[in-house]
N, C-alpha and C positions, 0 to 999 in steps of 0.2 A: 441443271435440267429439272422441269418442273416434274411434280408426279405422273400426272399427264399421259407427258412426252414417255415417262420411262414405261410406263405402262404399255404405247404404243411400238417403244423400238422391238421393247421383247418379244409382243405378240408377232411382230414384222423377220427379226428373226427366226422365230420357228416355223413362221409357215412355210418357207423355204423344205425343211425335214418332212415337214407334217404332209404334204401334197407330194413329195416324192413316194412317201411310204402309203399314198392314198388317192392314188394317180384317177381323174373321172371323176373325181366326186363333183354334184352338182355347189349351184352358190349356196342355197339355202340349206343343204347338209351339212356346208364347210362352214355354215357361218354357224349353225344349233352348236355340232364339236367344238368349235372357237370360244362359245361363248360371245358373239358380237353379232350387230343386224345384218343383213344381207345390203344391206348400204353401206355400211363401214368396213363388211369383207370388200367390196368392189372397191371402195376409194383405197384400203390397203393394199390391193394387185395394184392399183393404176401407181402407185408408188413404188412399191418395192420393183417395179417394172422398170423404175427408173437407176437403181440402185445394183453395185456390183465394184468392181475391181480397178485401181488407177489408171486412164486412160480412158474410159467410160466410153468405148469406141465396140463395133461389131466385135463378139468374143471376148467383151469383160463386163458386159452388161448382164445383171440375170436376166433370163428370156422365160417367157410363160405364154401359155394359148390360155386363155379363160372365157369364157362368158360363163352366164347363168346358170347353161345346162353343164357346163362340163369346165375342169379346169386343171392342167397339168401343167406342171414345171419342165422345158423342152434344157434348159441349159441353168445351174445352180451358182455357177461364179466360186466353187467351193466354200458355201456356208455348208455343205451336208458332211464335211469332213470335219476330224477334230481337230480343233487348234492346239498349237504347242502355247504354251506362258512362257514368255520372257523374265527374266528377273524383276526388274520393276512389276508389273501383270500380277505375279505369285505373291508378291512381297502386297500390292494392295487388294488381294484376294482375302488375302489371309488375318491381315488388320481388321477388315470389313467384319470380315464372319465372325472374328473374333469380338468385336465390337458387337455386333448382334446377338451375342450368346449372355453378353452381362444385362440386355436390354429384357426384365421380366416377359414372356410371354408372347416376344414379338416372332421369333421360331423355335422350331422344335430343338432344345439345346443336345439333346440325343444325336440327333441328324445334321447338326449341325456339327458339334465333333467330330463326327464322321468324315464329314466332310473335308471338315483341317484336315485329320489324319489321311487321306487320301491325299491331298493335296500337295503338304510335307511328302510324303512320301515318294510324288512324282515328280515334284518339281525339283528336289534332289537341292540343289546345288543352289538354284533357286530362292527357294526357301529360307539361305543361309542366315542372310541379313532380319530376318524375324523368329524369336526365341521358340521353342518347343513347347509347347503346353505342358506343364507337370500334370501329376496324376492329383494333387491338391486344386490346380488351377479345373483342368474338368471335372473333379467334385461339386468345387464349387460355381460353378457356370451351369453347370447339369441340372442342380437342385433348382427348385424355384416351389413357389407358396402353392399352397391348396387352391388358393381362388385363382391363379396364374394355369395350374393345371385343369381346373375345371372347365375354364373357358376354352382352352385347348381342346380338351374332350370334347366342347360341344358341340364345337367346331370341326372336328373332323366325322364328329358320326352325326350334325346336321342338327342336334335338337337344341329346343328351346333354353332356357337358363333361367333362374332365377336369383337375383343379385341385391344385396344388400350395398347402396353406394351413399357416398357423399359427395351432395353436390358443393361446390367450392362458391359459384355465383349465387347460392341461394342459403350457405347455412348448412343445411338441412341434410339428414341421413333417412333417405328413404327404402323402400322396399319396392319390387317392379319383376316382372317378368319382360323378357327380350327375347326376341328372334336374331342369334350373331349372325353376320355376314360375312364380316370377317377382318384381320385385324390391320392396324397402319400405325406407321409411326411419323409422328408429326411433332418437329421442334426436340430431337430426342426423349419424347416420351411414347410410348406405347399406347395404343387404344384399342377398343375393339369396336366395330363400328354393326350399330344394331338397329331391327326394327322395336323399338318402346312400346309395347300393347298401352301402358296408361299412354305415354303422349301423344299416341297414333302418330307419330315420325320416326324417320330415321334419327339416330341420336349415337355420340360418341361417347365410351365413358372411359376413362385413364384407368390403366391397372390399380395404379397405386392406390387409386380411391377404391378401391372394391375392397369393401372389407368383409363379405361372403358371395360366394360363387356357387350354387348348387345346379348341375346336370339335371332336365328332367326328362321327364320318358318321353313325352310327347317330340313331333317332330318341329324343326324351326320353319316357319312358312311366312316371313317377310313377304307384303303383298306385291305383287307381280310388276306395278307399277313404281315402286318405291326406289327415291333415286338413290343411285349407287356408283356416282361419278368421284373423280378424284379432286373435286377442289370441298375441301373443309372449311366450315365456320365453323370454330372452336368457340367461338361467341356470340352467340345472337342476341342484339338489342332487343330486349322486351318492355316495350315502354309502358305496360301493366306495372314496372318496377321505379320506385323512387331514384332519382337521378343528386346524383352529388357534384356540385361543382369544387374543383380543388388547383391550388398553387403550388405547385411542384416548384422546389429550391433548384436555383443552378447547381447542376452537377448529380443531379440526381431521375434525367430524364431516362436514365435505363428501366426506373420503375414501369415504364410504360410496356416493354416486353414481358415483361410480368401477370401486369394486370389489363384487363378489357377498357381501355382508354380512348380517349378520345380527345385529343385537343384543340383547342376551338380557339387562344391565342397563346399572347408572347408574350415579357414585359422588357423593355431597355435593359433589366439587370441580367436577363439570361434566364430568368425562370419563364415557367409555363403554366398555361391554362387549361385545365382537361375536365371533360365531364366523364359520370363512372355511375352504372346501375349497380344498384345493390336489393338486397332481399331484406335484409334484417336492420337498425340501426345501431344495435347493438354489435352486429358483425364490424360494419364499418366502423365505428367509433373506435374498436380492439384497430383496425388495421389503421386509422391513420394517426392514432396518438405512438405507435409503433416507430411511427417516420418521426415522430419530436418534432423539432423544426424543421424539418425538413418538405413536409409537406403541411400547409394550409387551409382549415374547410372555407370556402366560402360560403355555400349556401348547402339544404335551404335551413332557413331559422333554426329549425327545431333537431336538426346533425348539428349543428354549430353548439348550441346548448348542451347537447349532449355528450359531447366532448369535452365545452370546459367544464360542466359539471366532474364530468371522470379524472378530468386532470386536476383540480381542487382537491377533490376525495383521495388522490391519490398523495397531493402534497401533503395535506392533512396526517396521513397513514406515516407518513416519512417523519414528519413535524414531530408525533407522538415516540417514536422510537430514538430520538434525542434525548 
């Protein structure tokens, strides 16, 4: 399920709760509370209107009166009741959250414990097939870095940040102030997803790379336009950046998950062709003399040179130590 979609089931889920306990409200009131336009609250009734219980016949459908001015939930299909978790259910509740607590930053590991422990606790029997957290295991799940906490903080009380990061496509360790929005995890890594005062965009930056995090007083005011949709470019082609063509060795196309690639052919032996922006030559040259044989620069001239220069100089270093 894409992120999307998960985004969309959850909100479709609560509104079931949310309009029983707020029976009348208009569209455009239910959509501000939601957080969504009064065009994506209406196409969400026209769906969850479709949505309910097996048999999907009069009396298992949820039912709702809505328009514009007014809009109440006449029959729930019991989503307003709480579910019980089955053993399977509990058993992948609990891997999940437990999963999410070693992930720096991604939730509040406090409240996240909590949450096990509630959960163990209710699911009883449940529970059985997945071990109990030690009191060592929530130590360490609990703690997490200064810059992990900061962004946290800046985030629940709204203010701006200011962040010492590295960017990986460029080299470079810069300095920036950010407006967070707030965080996602994509590809098992954490981000925090922010408006950049210097680059005037939205821009993702990885915990890991943050290597200071300061809270500031001011408040975070991302402009009102700024998109804040769920499909991520983790890399944008900047063709301001020198481009490196390379031959990737058979067996070694996982590099591509790795790095912001592109492949553009094939050869009979099984290897591959890929193009790859870089910022520095210097960066590049470290990264693919890295791969040995395994990957090849083709172009342009002056990465090719600079690479076998490095690999000479290196034989050399080796040569004299005999």
């Amino acid at each position: 399920m894409s992120a999307r979609l998960s985004v969309r089931l959850a909100r479709l889920l609560n509104m079931v709760p949310f309009f029983l306990a707020n029976p009348g409200l208009s569209a455009a009131e239910a959509a501000q509370e939601l957080g969504v336009t009064t065009t994506t609250l209406m196409t969400d009734l026209n769906q969850l209107w479709m949505c309910g219980l097996p048999g999907y016949g009069p009396g298992d459908l949820i039912d709702l009166s809505f328009s514009e001015e007014s809009i109440e939930v006449t029959f729930s299909a019991g989503i307003d009741r709480p579910l019980r978790l089955t053993s399977t259910e509990a058993t992948a509740l609990l891997v999940a959250l437990r999963s999410l607590t070693s992930m720096p930053g991604m939730v509040d590991p406090s409240a996240a414990q909590s949450a096990i422990a509630k959960i163990e606790d209710a699911a009883g029997s449940a529970a059985a097939n997945v071990p109990r957290s030690s009191t060592s295991e929530t130590d360490a799940n609990t703690a997490i870095g200064p810059a992990a906490a900061a962004v946290r903080a800046a985030l629940r009380n709204q203010h701006a940040l200011e962040l010492t990061y590295y960017s990986a496509s460029r080299d470079a360790v810069s300095e920036r102030i950010v407006d967070p929005i707030r965080t996602v995890l994509i590809d098992d890594h954490t981000y925090v997803q922010a408006w950049c005062r210097r680059a005037e965009g939205v821009r993702l930056f990885r915990f890991d790379r943050i290597d200071r995090a300061v809270e500031l007083a001011e408040p975070s005011r991302p402009p009102q336009d700024a998109p804040q949709d769920d499909s991520f470019e983790i890399f944008n082609d900047d063709p301001s950046l020198p481009q490196a063509r390379l031959r990737i060795a058979p067996g070694y196309a996982w590099v591509m998950d790795y790095y912001p690639m592109t492949q553009i052919g094939a050869d009979d032996d099984g290897s591959i062709v890929v193009t790859m922006r870089f910022a520095t030559q210097a960066w590049m040259t470290r990264l693919t003399l890295g791969f040995g044989e395994s990957i090849e620069v083709l172009g342009p001239p002056e990465l090719r040179r600079s690479v076998a220069d490095r690999a000479r100089s290196a034989l050399t270093a080796y040569s004299l130590l005999e």
